[in-house]
N, C-alpha and C positions, 0 to 999 in steps of 0.2 A: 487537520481537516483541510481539504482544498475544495475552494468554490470556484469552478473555471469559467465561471461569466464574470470572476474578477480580477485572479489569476494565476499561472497555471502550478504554483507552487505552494506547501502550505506558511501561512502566516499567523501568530499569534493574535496580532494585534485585529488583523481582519476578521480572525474568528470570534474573538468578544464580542467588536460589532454586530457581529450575525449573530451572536447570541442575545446581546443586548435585544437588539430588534425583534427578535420573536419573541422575549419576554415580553417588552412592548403591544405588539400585534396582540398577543394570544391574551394577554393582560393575566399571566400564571410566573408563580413565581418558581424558578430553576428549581426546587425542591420538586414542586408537581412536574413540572418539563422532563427532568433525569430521569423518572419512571417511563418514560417514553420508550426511554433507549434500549436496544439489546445490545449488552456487552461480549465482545468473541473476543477469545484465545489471540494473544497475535505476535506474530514472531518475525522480528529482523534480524538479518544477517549481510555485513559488510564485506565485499568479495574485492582483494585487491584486482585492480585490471591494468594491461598494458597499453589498450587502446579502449577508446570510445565510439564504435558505429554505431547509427540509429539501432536499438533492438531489432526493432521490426524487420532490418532486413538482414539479422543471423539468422537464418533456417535453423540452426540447431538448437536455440536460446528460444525462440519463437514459437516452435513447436510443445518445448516442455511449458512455458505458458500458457499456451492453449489449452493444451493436456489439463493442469492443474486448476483452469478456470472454469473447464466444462466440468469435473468433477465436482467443485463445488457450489458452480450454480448460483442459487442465489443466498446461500449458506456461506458467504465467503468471498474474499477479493483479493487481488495480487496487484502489489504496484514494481515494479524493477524500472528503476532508474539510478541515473548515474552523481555524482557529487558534483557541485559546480566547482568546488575548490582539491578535490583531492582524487585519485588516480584509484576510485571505489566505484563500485554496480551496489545500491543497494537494491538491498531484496526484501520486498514485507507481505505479508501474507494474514491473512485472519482466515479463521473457520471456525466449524462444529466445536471443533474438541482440540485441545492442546497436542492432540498425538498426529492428528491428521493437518494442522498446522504446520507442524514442526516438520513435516514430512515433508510434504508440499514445497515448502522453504528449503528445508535441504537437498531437493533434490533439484532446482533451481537454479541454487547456487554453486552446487556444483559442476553444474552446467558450464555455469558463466565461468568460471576459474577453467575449467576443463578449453573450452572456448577461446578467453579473453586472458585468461592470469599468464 
């Protein structure tokens, strides 16, 4: 989970907080809260890279993003970023269904290798 009103990566220990907290607020206990949630498909893949440019300004990386986020709408999200420690683009993705998932993701990532690797 990343909360970016606190910062921009995700953290375990920030997310209990924020879980703790809305058990708190809501005064429900995480049994009733997890009913809440809709669980998707989700699929990472680590893409070695040679170099690190912002995404946003490969045109060619940028576009199949695009591509794969207007597909799914609000059915789905795409995160690509890079490792702080290691010479990797990750790639993650959720959707509908484990096939369109997987898809999406792999066609991403091979992007980024095609691109970057």
């Amino acid at each position: 989970m990343i909360f970016l009103d606190h910062h921009t990566t995700g953290d375990g220990i920030l997310a209990a907080l924020q879980l703790i907290g809305t058990m708190l607020r809501t005064r429900k206990p995480l049994s009733e809260l997890a009913g809440w949630m809709d669980v998707y498909p989700q699929r990472l893949i680590n893409v070695r890279v040679k170099s690190k440019p912002e995404i946003s300004t490969v045109p060619e990386i940028a576009e199949v993003i695009a591509q794969a986020e207007k597909e799914l709408g609000e059915q789905g999200r795409v995160l690509v970023r890079y490792s702080g420690t290691e010479n990797l683009c990750r790639v993650m993705v959720e959707g509908p269904t484990e096939e369109i998932t997987l898809s999406h993701c792999s066609k991403i990532a091979d992007r980024v290798k095609k691109v970057l690797g």
